[in-house]
N, C-alpha and C positions, 0 to 999 in steps of 0.2 A: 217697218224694216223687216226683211225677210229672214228666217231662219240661218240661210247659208250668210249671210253678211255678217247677221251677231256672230256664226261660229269663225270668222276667216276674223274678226276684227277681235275675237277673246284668243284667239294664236298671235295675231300678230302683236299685241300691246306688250306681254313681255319681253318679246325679243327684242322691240323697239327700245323700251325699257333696258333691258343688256346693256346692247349697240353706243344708247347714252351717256351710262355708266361708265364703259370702257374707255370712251371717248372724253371723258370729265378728267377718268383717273392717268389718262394719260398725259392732259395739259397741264394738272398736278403738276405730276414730275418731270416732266419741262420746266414750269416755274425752279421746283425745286434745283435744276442745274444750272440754271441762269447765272451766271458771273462765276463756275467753276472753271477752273485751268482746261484749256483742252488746245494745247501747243499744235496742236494740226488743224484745227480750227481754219475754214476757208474761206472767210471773211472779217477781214477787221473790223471792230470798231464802229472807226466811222463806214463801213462800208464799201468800199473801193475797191474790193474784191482780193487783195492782199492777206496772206499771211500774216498773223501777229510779227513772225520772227524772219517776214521777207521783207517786212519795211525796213524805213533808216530809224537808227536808232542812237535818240541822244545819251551822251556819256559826260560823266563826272570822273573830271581825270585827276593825278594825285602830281604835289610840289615837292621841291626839294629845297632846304634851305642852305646848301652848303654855301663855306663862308667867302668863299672865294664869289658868289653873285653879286647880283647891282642890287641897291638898298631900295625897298618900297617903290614909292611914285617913277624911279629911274627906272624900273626892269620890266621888261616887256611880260614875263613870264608873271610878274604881278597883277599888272593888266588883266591879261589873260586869265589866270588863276581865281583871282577876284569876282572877273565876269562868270566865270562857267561853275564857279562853288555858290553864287547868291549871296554870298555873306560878307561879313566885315571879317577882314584880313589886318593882323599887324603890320603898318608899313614901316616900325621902325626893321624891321628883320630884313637879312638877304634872300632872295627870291632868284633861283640858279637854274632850276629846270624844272619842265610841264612835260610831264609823263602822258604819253596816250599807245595807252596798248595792253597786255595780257602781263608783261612781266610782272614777277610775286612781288618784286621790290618797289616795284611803284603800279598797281594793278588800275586801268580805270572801271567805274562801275556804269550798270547799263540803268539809266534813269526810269523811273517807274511812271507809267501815264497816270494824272490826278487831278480833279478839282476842287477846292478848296470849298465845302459847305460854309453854311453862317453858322451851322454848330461845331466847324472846325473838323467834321470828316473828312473822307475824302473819296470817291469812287473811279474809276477807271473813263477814263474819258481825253482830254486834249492834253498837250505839254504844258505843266505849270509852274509854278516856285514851288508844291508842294513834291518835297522828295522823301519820298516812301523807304530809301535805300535797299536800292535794290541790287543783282546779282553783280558779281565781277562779271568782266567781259569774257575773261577765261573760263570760269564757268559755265557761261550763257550759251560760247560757241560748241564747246564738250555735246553740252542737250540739243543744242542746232547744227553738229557738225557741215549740215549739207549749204550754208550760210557763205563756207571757204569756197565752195564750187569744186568741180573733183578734180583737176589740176591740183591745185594747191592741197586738196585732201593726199593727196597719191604722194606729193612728192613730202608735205611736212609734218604729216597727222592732223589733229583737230588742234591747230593754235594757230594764233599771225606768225607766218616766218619773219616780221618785221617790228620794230619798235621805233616809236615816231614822238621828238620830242622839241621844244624850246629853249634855248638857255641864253641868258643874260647874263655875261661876262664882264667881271669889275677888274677881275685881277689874274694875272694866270694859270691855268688848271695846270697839273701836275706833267712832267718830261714823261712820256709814255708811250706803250704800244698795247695793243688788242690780240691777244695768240692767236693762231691759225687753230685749226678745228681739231689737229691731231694733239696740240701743245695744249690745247683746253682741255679737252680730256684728261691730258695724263695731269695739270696742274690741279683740276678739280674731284681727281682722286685722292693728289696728294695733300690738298689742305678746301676742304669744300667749306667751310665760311670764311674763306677771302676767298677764291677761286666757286662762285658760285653755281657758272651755269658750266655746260661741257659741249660748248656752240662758241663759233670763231664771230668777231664782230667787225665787218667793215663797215664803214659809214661812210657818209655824205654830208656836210654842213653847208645851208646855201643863206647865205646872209643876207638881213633883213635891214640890218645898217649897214655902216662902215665898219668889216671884222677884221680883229689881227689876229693870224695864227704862227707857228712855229712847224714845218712841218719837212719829214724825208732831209736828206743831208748835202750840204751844196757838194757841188762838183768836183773833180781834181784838182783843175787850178785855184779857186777860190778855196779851197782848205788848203794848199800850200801857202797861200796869203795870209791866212789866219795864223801860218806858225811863222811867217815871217814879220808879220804887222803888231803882233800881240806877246811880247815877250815873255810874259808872265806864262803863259802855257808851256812855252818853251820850257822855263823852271819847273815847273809843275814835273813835264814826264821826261824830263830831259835830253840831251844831247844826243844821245842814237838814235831814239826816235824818232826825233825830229827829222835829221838825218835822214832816214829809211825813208818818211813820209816825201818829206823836200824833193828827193834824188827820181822819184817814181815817174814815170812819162808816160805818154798816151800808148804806145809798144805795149807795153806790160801787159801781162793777162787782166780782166776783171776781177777772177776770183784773188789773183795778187793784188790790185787795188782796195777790195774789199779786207781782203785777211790784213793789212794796213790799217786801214781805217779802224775796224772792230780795237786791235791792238790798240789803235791812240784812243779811241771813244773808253775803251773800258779800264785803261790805267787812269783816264782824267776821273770817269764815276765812282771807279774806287779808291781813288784818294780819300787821306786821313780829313779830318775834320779840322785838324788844326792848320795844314796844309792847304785846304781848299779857303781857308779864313787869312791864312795871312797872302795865301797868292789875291785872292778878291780885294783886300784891301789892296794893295799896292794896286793894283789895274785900276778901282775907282778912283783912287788920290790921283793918278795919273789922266785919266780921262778927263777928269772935273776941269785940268785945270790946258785941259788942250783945245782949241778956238777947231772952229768948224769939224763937228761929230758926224759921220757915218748914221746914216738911221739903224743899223744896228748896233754900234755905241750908245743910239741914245739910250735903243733898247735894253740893252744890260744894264744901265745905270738906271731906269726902273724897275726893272727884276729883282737888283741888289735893293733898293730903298723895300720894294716887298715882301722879299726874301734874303734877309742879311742873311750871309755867309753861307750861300748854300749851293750846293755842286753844280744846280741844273741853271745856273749865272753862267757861267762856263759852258754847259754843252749848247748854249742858245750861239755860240760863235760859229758851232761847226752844222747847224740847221737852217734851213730856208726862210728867209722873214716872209711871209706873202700877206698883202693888203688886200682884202676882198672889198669890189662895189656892192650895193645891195642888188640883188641878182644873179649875182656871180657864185659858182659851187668848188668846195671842193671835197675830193674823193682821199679817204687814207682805206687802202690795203691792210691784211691783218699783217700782222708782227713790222709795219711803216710807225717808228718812231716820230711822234708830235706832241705839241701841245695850245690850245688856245689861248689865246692873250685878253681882249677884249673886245665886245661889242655883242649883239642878238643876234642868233640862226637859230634858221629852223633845222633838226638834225632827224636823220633817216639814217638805221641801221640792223643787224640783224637782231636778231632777239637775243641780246645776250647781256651782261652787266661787269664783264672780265674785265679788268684794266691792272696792267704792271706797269709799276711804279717807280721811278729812280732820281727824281728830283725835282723840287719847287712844290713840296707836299709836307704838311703836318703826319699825314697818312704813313702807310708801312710801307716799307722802299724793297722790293728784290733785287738788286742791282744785277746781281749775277746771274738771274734771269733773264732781265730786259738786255744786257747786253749780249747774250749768249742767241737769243729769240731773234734779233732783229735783221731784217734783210739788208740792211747796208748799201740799199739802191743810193743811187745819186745823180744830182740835176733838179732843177724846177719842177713840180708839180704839174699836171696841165690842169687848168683851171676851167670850166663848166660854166656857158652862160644860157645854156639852154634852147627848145629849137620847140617851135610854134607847131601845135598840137592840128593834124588834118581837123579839118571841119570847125573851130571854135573861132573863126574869124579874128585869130588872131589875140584873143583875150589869154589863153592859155598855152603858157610854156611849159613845155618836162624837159625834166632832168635827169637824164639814162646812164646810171654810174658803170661799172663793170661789174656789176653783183648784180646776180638773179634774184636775190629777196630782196628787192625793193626799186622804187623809184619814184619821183616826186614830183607832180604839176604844184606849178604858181599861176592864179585867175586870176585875173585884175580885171574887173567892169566899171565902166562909169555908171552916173545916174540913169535909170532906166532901160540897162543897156541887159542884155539876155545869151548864154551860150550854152553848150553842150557839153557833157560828160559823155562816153560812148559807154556802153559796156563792155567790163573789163571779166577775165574769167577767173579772175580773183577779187577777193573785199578790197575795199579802200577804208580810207580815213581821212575826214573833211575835218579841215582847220581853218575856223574865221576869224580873221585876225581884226578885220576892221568893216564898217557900216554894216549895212541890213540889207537884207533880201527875203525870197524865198527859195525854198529848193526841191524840185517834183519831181516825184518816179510816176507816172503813169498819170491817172487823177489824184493819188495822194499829193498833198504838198506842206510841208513844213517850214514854218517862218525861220530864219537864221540871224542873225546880228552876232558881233563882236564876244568873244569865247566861247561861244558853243563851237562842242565836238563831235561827228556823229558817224555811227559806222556803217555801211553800205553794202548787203551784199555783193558776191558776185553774181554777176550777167546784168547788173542792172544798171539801165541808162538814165541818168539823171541831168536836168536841165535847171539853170540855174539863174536865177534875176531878180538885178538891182534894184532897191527903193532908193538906197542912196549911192555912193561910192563905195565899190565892194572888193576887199578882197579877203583868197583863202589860199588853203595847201591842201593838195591830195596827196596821202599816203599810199602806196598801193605795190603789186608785186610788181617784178620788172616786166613789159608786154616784151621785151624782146626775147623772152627765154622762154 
């Protein structure tokens, strides 16, 4: 070995040496960060080249047991509920509504990914029973705001401008309206724990069975019917009234029609209690015993057996009956006096939890609010059956209300049947209400069956197919606005 060789190989063995070094301590601390948080991370998981917080993400959404829902095995919302918590649920309790959304009153959580070891750990990996309980959904969007898409960042901040819910109805929810956006404000200044949010709420209910609601106030000639057919009102606000209302004709201004109406609607709600007890009694003893009822007499003589002696018996004469098929929507405007009767929908509305109250409620009653609030529109409702989604072959209907926050597809697939979601430039919210499938953004893909909830960014186009009979609901902003 020559001179120059051992001195070029006694330089170079250290540095080699270094170079090794370096290179050891570096893989080191790679190990060392292995499965730390790092939210910008550009690859999921399993690999598919996704963002942790660009995928769909299952949620754990919150019940409601108010008393007015359907009992255990009867409620959909139990169903539902049941499926997507994992657990064993009391069925003797009422099951009233399935929360999916960011509100504080009923927040859903973003499910944690985990596998269940034999020693009972659990590591990051596919969807399983094992729930880590992890972040609210409001939270989650806060740290991901770019999740909303910048449309919906720009016009509502980092939250859903929308709250998307189920409710199984046993018996009727309270005579009501939802303030407008200027009336919320000033009502949740002036009493912020019953007046919670200071956001107007219109909604959309599209039923899932046969639903009965109460809604907006019949016509002209149909409430002069009501004070000629129904005597007992007559008594109630008396003889001038009655008068003023009877005499009024299609000539007259609106807002004279209106300033009428309000006049009879809020001397009937502000009636005495004893007054409204002994007019109800006389109208039922008289109904009982008269042969062929009106479906809105029968009406009331269930409201009464519900709600003995209580005022919103009476305001259900001068509101809309409407029977919904399943499929069919309907839309209430803010400060549109309603209330639901029974059966399952699915409800879409804006993110708020306001509701003023004035009859057929244990709850606290404003009356002089709700009367003062309400727009006093009159006529039928138009009722929403929905209109077949471009490109989905037909499996998917939306439902386009008059509000910009929100709007709702129903999918219906058969066995092994497959459709599209386009992308939307706002999140959605997927609701499976019944069989199994799967559901793919790209190569990722996620099994779904019967109460899983999951939320979807925006811009992302998701494809959806049957193992069995499938359907769901999208949540989502309105595309027409």
């Amino acid at each position: 070995m020559s001179e120059e060789y051992v001195e070029s190989y006694v330089i170079l063995l250290p540095i080699s040496l270094i170079v090794l070094g370096v290179f050891l301590i570096s893989l080191f601390k790679k190990g060392e960060n292995v499965g730390k948080k790092n939210p910008r991370s550009t690859m999921a998981v399993n690999g598919c080249g996704y963002r942790t917080e660009e995928r769909i993400q299952k949620l754990r959404c919150s019940v409601k047991n108010y008393d007015w829902g359907r009992i255990g095995l009867d409620s959909e919302v139990y169903r539902l509920s049941r499926a997507n918590s994992g657990a064993k649920i009391d069925h003797n309790k009422p099951y009233a509504e399935f929360w999916m959304g960011t509100h504080e009153s009923g927040p859903s959580r973003v499910m944690r990914k985990a596998k269940i070891l034999a020693n009972g750990n659990c590591f990051d990996s596919n969807w399983t029973i094992c729930d880590l309980g992890g972040p609210n959904l409001k939270s989650w969007i806060e740290r991901n705001p770019h999740v909303l898409g910048d449309k919906v960042r720009k016009k509502w901040g980092s939250d859903l401008p929308f709250l998307f819910k189920v409710l199984s109805v046993a018996k009727p929810l309270s005579i009501q309206a939802h303030p407008c956006k200027e009336l919320a404000k000033k009502l949740h200044m002036q009493d912020p724990n019953v007046y919670r949010d200071a956001n107007h709420k219109p909604e959309m209910a599209l039923a899932i069975t046969e639903f009965e609601a109460l809604c907006g106030f019949v016509g002209l000639e149909d409430l002069q019917m009501v004070l000629k057919n129904v005597p007992e009102i007559s008594q109630l606000v008396g003889s001038a009234l009655v008068d003023k209302v009877s005499n009024i004709t299609a000539q007259d201004s609106e807002e004279d029609v209106k300033a009428a109406l309000k006049q009879l609607f809020t001397q009937i709600m502000s009636a005495s209690e004893r007054a409204v007890a002994d007019v109800l009694s006389q109208l039922t003893g008289r109904l009982r015993l008269k042969d062929n009822l009106t479906s809105k007499e029968k009406l009331v003589l269930r409201l009464e057996e519900q709600y003995p002696h209580d005022v919103g018996v009476l305001a259900a004469f001068f509101m809309n009956y409407v029977k919904l098929n399943p499929g069919e929507a309907l839309c209430i405007g803010a400060n549109d006096l309603h209330a639901y009767v029974s059966g399952d929908c699915v409800e879409c509305m804006a993110t708020s939890d306001n509701v003023v109250r004035a009859g057929l409620t244990p709850k606290k009653r404003d009356v002089e609010t709700l009367c003062n609030m309400l727009t006093y529109k009159q006529g039928h409702p138009d009722i929403l059956r929905g209109f077949n989604v471009e490109g989905s072959g037909g499996c998917i209907k939306r439902y386009r209300p008059p509000f910009e926050e929100f709007e709702v597809d129903h999918c219906h697939l058969f066995k092994g049947k497959m459709t599209t979601f386009p992308a939307m430039a706002g999140p959605s919210l997927f609701l499976v209400t019944e069989g199994m499938g799967t559901i793919r953004m790209g190569f990722y893909m996620e099994k779904i069956s019967a109460g899983d909830v999951l939320f979807a960014p925006a811009n992302t186009k998701l494809s959806v197919q049957s193992e069995t009979r499938l359907e769901l609901y999208r949540a989502g902003v309105n595309t027409k606005y």
